[in-house]
N, C-alpha and C positions, 0 to 999 in steps of 0.2 A: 504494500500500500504506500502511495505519493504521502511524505509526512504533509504534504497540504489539502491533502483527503478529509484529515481529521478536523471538523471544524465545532465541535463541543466535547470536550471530555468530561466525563461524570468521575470523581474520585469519593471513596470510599477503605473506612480503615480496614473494615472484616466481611467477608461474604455472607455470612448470617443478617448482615443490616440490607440486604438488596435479593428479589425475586428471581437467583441466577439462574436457573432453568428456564422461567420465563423471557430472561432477556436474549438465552441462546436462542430460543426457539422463533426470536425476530431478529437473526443473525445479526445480534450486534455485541461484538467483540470484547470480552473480559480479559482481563490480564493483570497478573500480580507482577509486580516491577520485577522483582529477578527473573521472568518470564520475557518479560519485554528487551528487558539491557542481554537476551539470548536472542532477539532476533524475534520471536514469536508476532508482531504483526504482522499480519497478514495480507496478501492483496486481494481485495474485494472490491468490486464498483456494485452491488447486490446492495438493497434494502439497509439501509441504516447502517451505510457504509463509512459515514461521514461522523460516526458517534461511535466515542470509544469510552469503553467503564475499565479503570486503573482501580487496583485494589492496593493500597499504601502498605498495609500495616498500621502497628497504633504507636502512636508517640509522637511527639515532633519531631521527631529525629528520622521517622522512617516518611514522615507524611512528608520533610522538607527535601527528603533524598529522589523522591517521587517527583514531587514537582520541579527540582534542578532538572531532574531526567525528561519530564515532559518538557518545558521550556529549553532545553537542549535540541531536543530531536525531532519534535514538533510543532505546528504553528497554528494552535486552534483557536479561533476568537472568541470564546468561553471556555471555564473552567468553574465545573460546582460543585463543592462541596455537601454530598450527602450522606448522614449519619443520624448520629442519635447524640444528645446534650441530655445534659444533666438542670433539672430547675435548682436554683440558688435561692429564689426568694418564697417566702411563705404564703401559702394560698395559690400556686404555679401547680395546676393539678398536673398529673404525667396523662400522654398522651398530645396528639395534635403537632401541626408542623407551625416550625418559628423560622424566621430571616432576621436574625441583628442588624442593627444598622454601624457596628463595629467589633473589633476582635481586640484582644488585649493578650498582652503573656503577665507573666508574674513578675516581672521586672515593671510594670504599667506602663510601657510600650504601647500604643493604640494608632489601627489602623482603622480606616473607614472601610464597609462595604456596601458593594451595588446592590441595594435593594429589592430591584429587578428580579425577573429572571428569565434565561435565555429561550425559553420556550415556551408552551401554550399553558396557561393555567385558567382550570375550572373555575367560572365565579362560585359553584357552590361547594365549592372545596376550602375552606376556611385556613387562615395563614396569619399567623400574629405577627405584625413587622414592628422592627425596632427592640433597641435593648444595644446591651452590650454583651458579648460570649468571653470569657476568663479561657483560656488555653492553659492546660497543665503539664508538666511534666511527667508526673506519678498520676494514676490512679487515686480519687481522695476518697475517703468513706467517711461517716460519723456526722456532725452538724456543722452547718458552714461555718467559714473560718469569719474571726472578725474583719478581717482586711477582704475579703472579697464583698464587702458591703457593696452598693451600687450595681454590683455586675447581678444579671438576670440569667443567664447559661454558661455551662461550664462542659469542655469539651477537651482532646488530648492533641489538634491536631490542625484547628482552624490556621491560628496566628501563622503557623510555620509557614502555610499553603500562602497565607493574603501576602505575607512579604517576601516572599520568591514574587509571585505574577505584580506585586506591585510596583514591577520593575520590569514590565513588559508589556506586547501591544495588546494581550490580553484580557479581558474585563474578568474578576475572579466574584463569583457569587456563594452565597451559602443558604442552604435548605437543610433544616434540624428536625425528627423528632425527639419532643420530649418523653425522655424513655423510663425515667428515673429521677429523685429526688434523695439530697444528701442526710443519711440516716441507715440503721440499720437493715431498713430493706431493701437499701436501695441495689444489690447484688440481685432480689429473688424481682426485684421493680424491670429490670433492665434486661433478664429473662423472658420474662412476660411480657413483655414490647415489642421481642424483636418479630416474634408471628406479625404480630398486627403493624408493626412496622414495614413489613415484605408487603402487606395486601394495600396498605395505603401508595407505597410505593408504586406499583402497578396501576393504580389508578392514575396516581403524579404523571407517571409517566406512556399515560395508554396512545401518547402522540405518536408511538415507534410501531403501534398495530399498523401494518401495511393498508390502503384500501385498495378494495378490488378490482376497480378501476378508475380512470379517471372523469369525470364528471365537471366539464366545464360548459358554462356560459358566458359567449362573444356578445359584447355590448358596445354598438357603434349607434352612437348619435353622431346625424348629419341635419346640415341647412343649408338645401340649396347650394347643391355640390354634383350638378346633373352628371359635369365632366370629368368625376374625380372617383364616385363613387361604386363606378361598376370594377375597379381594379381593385380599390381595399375588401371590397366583398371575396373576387375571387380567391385574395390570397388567403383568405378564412375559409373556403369550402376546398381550398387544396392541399388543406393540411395535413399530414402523415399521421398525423392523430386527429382524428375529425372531433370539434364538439359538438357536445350532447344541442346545445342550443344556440344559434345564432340572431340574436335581436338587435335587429334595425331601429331606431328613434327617429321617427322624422319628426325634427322639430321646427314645421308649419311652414314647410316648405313651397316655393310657390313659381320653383325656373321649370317643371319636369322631371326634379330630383323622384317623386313617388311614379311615377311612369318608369320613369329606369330601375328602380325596386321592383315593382311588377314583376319584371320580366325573369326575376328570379324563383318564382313562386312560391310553391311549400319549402326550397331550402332554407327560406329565412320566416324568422317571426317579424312581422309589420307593426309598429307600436305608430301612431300619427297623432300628432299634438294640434289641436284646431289653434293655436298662436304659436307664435319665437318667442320660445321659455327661456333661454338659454340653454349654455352642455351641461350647466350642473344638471339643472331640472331635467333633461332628457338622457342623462346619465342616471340617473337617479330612480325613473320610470323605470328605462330599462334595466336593472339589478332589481326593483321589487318585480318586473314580471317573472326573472329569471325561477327555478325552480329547481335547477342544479347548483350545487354546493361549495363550487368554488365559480369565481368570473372574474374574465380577462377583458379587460375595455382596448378600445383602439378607436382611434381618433379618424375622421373619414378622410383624410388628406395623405393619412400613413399606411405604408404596407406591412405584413409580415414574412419573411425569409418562410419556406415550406415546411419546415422542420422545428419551430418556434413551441409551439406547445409543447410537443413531443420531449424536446431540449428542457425547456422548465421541469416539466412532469418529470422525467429522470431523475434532476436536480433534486427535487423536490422527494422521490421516494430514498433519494440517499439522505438527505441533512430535511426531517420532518419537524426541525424544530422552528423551522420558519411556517409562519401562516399568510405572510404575504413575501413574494419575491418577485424580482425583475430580473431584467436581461440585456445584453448590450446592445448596442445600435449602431447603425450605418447611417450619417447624417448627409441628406444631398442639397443645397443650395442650389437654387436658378436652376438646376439639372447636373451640376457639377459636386461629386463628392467633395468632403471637405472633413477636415479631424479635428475634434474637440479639443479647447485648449485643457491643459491638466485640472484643472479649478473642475474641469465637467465631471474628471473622471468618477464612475457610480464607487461607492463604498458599498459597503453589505457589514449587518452587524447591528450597533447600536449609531443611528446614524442622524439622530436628531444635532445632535450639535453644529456638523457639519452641512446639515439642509435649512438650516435659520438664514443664511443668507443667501442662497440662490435654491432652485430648487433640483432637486439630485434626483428624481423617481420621476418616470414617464407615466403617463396614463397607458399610450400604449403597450409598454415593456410590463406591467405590472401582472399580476397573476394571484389571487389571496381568494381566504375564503369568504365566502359572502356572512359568516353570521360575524366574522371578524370590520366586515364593511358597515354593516347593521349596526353592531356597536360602539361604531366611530362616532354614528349620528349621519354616513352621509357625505355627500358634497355638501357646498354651503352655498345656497341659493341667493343668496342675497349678493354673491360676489361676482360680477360679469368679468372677471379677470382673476389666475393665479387661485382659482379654486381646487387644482391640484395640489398649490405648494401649503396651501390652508389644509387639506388632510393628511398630505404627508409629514406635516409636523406634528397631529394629532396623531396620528399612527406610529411615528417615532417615538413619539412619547416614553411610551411604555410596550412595544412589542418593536422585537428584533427584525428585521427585513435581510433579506438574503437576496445574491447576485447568483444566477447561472450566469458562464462566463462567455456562453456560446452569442452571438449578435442577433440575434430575433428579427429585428424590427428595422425598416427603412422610413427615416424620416426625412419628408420631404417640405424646405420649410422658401421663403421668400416670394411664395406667393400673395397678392393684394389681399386674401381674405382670409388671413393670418391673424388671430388675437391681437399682438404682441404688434401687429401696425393699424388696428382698430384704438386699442386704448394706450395713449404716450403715455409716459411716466408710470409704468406697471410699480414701482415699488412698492406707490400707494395704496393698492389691494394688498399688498405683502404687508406694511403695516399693519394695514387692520386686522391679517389673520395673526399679527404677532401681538395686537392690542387684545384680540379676544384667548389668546392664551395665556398671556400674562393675569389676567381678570381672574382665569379660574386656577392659576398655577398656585401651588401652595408650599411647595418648597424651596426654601430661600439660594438654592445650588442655582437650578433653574430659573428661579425668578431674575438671578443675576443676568443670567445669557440673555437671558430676551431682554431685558433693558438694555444689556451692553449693542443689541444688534438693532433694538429702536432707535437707540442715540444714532448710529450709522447712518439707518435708511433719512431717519428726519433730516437728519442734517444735507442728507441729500437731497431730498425732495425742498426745501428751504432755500438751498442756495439756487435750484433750477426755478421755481415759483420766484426768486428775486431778479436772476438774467432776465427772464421773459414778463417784468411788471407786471405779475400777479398779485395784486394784496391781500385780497381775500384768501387766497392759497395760504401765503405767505405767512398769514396774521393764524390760520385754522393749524397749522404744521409748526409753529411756536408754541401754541396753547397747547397742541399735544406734548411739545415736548417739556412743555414748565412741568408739566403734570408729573415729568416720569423722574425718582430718584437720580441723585449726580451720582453716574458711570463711576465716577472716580472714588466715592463712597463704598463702591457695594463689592 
């Protein structure tokens, strides 16, 4: 296996805390480090190819020699920590999964951890976040100690893991159950967890169940694109993976764009808006008519390469931890290919930070599941511009997005009926999707970036509304900006 194969690794101290029969039987790869440092990975492009489970040992000593070995030999942009913690504080029944929002060793050493976590999680799978986890050296038994006051879990193995990766392009996450609390039972407590430990597990992780097939819905809103739209069509009924459903939006079109639909019949579903809603709103129609479970949008001006689905879907059944992913692109101007400059180039990962100021996800390269679309809220209808870069920061937010690295899509852009030459000065939608995430942003890491990239855009859109004697602009792009804390503050 390519070390660049592996793009989440699950580490664990003992096999007894993870369902390893059940995780062979969705081939995906266990290995104890002296296993590994022999060569034992293996090459697989199969089913949860892209997900390895490392078994440490216990101590920090063996969980820090594991993660030197992983961070040597591999380059996966997750690493999580799952086990089992001990409650520290009183009234902390045992049972249930925790996430810290930090790791400590007994030196009081404190590292920060991602919250997050790199893959799909159940809403009605309950998750306590926050706290601090103590890393120990020894084994402790009896009542907590005076000095670990403060700290809420206690575990042998965390700290060692967070400051190896906290020195790498990897995000380091922790997921705990509470198996045991400090006291004489806690030996017969940590027994009796680890069954129900295994079966919660398999729930956590029932993303790696392969599905049977794949089940997509093509969602192409167009307006009045008579000449454009019989090519994006075909390259969607010529795909090597056909999907389940192909929905047309005609949003109130009125050159012969629906006369040229026609002529494709039953291959496509006809969705017809009696007005020009805009693409959110006929984006939007069509994922509620959809009825398959996952959907790929494309834009009616763009194509897809024949093999585009098929390419995601691959991707997609080796690294399941992504629910939305995208794919590369062929960009052509005036008819002339052309190469994005490095700023374009897509990330995959945790990728919000990096999409606050331009926007990194195509509508058409995108691929997710629709109940993951559904609980975004949506496009944002209200924004006739930069309605994609509005959901992919809410999408960034708090779930991972992944790249296949194969080119998908043909984008064809410099024509007169281009967004982006209908409304000047796009930043201004970019604000306001970054005004409405700040509004409901509540932690203060976060709240930082978005100010620091409103101060940008304002100031940008300020000095342009001043060249071209706008005052009203001028005066409306101030008043935002008085409003937002001083950058230099926060």
């Amino acid at each position: 296996m390519s070390r660049s194969c592996v793009d989440l690794v699950i580490t664990a101290a003992l096999s007894q805390e993870l369902p390893v029969e059940w995780l062979r039987e969705r081939r995906v790869q266990i290995h104890r480090l002296q296993a590994l440092k022999s060569g034992a990975l293996k090459r697989d492009s199969g089913p949860n190819s892209g997900v390895l489970v490392v078994l440490t040992g216990v101590g920090p000593g063996a969980a820090r020699e594991a993660a030197l070995w992983i961070k040597e030999h591999l380059t996966p942009r997750f690493v999580v920590n799952l086990g089992t913690v001990g409650a520290l504080q009183s009234g902390r029944s045992v049972g249930g999964w925790v996430t810290p929002a930090s790791v400590e060793n007994e030196q009081g050493d404190s590292l920060p951890v991602d919250t997050r976590l790199p893959f799909p999680w159940k809403s009605t799978t309950h998750r306590s976040v926050g706290g601090t986890l103590l890393t120990v050296a020894e084994a402790k038994s009896g009542a907590p100690k005076a000095e670990w006051c403060g700290r809420q879990y206690l575990d042998m193995e965390c700290y060692a893991q967070a400051q190896v990766f906290a020195e790498s392009e990897c995000t380091f996450h922790v997921l705990k159950w509470v198996s045991d609390a400090p006291g004489e039972e806690a030996e017969r407590e940590f027994a009796r967890s680890l069954p129900v430990l295994r079966d919660a597990a398999r729930e956590v992780m029932d993303f790696l169940v392969p599905e049977e097939q794949a089940r997509v819905a093509v969602v192409i809103p167009v307006h009045n694109r008579v000449d454009r739209i019989k090519p994006t069509l075909q390259s969607v009924l010529e795909q090597t993976l056909p999907p389940q459903e192909v929905i047309v939006v005609d949003d109130g079109s009125d050159d012969g764009t629906v006369q040229a639909l026609d002529s494709f019949g039953g291959a496509i579903q006809l969705v017809r808006l009696s007005e020009n809603s805009g693409v959110s709103a006929a984006r939007n129609v069509g994922a509620a008519a959809a009825t398959s479970p996952w959907i790929a949008f494309l834009d009616s001006d763009d194509h897809w390469v024949s093999d585009k689905l098929s390419e995601q879907w691959s991707y997609h059944l080796s690294h399941p931890h992504y629910d939305a992913l995208q794919c590369e692109e062929i960009w052509i101007r005036n008819g002339v290919r052309v190469n994005p400059h490095n700023h374009h180039a897509k990330p995959r990962g945790w990728i919000w930070s990096q999409s606050l100021k331009l926007c990194l996800v195509s509508p058409s390269a995108i691929l997710m599941r629709k109940a993951l679309f559904e609980s975004l809220g949506a496009f944002d209808e209200t924004l006739p511009a930069c309605e994609d870069y509005d959901l992919w920061i809410r999408l960034s937010r708090r779930h991972v997005v992944g790249l296949a690295p194969h080119a998908g899509v043909i984008k064809h852009g410099g024509h007169d009926d281009q967004l982006s030459r209908r409304y000047p000065a796009m930043d201004r939608f970019r604000v306001a999707a970054l005004n409405n995430a700040l509004q409901v942003e509540e932690e203060s890491l976060y709240r930082d970036q978005l100010v620091a990239v409103l101060h940008e855009k304002l100031d940008i859109l300020i000095q342009g509304a001043r060249k071209r004697v706008l005052e009203d602009e001028t005066r409306y792009y101030e008043a935002l900006k008085a409003e937002l804390p001083d950058p230099s503050l926060v």
